[in-house]
DOLO-278014 format. One line per field, with one value per residue (C-alpha): residue number from 1; x, y, z. Coordinates in steps of 0.1 Angstrom, whole numbers. Layout:
BEGIN
n	[NUM, ...]
u	[X, ...]
v	[Y, ...]
w	[Z, ...]
END
This chain:
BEGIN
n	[1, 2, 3, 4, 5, 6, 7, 8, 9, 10, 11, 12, 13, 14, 15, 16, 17, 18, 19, 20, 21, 22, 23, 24, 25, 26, 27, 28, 29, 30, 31, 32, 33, 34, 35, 36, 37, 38, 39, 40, 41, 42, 43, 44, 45, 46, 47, 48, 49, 50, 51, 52, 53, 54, 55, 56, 57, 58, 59, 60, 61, 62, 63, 64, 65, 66, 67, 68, 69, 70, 71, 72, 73, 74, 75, 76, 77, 78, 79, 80, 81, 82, 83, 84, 85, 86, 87, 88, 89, 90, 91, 92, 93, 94, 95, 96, 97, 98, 99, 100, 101, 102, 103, 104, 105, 106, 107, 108, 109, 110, 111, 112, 113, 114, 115, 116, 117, 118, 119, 120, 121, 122, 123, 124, 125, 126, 127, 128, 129, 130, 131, 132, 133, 134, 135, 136, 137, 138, 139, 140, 141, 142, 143, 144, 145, 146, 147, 148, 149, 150, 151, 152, 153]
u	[799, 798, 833, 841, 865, 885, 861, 829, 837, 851, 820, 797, 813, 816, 781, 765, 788, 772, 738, 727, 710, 726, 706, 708, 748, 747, 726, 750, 783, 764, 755, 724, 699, 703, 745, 739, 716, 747, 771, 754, 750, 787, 794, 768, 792, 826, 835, 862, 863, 823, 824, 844, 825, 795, 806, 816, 784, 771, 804, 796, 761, 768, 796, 767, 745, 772, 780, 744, 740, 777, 766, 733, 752, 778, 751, 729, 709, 707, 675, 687, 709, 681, 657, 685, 685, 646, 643, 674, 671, 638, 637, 662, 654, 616, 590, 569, 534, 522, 535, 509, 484, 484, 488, 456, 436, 448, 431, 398, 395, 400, 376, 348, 353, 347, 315, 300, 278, 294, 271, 282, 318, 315, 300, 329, 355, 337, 327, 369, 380, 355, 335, 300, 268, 278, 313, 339, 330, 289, 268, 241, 221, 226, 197, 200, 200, 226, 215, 213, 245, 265, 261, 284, 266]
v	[536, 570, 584, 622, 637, 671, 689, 678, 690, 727, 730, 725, 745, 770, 768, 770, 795, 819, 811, 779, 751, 728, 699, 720, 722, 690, 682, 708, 691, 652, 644, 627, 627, 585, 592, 620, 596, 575, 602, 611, 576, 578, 603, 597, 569, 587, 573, 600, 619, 619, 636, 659, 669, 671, 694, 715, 718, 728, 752, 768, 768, 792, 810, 819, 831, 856, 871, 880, 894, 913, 925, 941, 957, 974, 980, 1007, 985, 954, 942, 914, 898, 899, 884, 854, 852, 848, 822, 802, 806, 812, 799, 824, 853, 847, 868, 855, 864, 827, 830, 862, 845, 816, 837, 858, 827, 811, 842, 845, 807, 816, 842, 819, 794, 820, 831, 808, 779, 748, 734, 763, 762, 729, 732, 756, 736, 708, 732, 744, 713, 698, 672, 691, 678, 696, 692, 722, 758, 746, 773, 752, 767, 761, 741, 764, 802, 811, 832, 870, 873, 857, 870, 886, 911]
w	[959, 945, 937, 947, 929, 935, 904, 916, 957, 943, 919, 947, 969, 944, 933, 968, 979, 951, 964, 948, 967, 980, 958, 922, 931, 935, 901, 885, 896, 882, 914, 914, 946, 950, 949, 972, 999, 998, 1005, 1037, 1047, 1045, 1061, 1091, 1093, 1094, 1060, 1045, 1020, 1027, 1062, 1051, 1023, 1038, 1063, 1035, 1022, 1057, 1058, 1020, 1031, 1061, 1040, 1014, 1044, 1057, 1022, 1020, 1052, 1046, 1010, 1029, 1057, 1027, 997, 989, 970, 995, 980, 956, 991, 1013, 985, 985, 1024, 1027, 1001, 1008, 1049, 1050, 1091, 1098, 1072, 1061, 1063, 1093, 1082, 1082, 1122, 1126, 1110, 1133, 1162, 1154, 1144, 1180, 1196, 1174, 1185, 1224, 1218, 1203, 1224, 1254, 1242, 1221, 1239, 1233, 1205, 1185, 1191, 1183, 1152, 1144, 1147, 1133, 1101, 1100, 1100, 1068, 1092, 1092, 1078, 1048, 1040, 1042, 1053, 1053, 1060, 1076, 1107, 1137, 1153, 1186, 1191, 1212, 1247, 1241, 1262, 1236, 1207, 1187, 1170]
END
């Protein structure tokens, strides 16, 4: 059973607080990832002093998340807080292009599937996804021409 002493709980409060993950705090303070698995075992359980530190890592965790968003609010120069923010909350404070792209590539597929005969659409998916005839992103023809009404161009 892995021992948690007064030094190691400050440090990695401390260390997380400042805007270190909550595994490198951890690391930093000798705590390694197996000793860590068995502290939230423990504390899943109840087991004190491992609930309680736990939650403190969940406390200094939000704690480090308000300083950031407190130093933006008050800086002239907020850049170096938000930076933090979108790469240690990146759920909450990350850039959402990956969520664009998805959304756009959603559409283009209603689209094609719309207008494209099914053989084509087909083979589009099937070409996307790396099952064609000839592997990933083949360029092989299709065997059909699709009806003058459907085409794109």
């Amino acid at each position: 059973m892995f021992r948690l002493t007064s030094g190691i709980i400050s440090d990695v409060d401390e260390a997380i607080r400042s805007g270190v993950t909550r595994m490198r705090a951890l690391k930093k303070a000798g705590v390694s990832a197996t000793a860590y698995k068995q502290i939230q075992e423990m504390a899943v359980q109840g087991i004190e002093p491992y609930a309680a530190f736990v939650r403190g890592l969940d406390e200094a965790e939000a704690g480090a998340e308000a300083t950031f968003v407190a130093t933006i609010a008050e800086s002239k120069d907020w850049r170096a807080a938000a930076f933090l923010l979108e790469r240690r909350f990146p759920e909450e404070w990350g850039q959402k292009i990956q969520v664009e792209v998805e959304e756009q590539l959603k559409e283009i597929f209603r689209l094609a599937e719309a207008i494209l005969p099914e053989s084509y659409y087909t083979k589009l998916l099937e070409t996307v996804a790396g099952t064609a005839t000839g592997g990933p992103g083949s360029q092989a023809a299709p065997a059909e021409e699709p009806p003058a009404g459907n085409r794109l161009n």
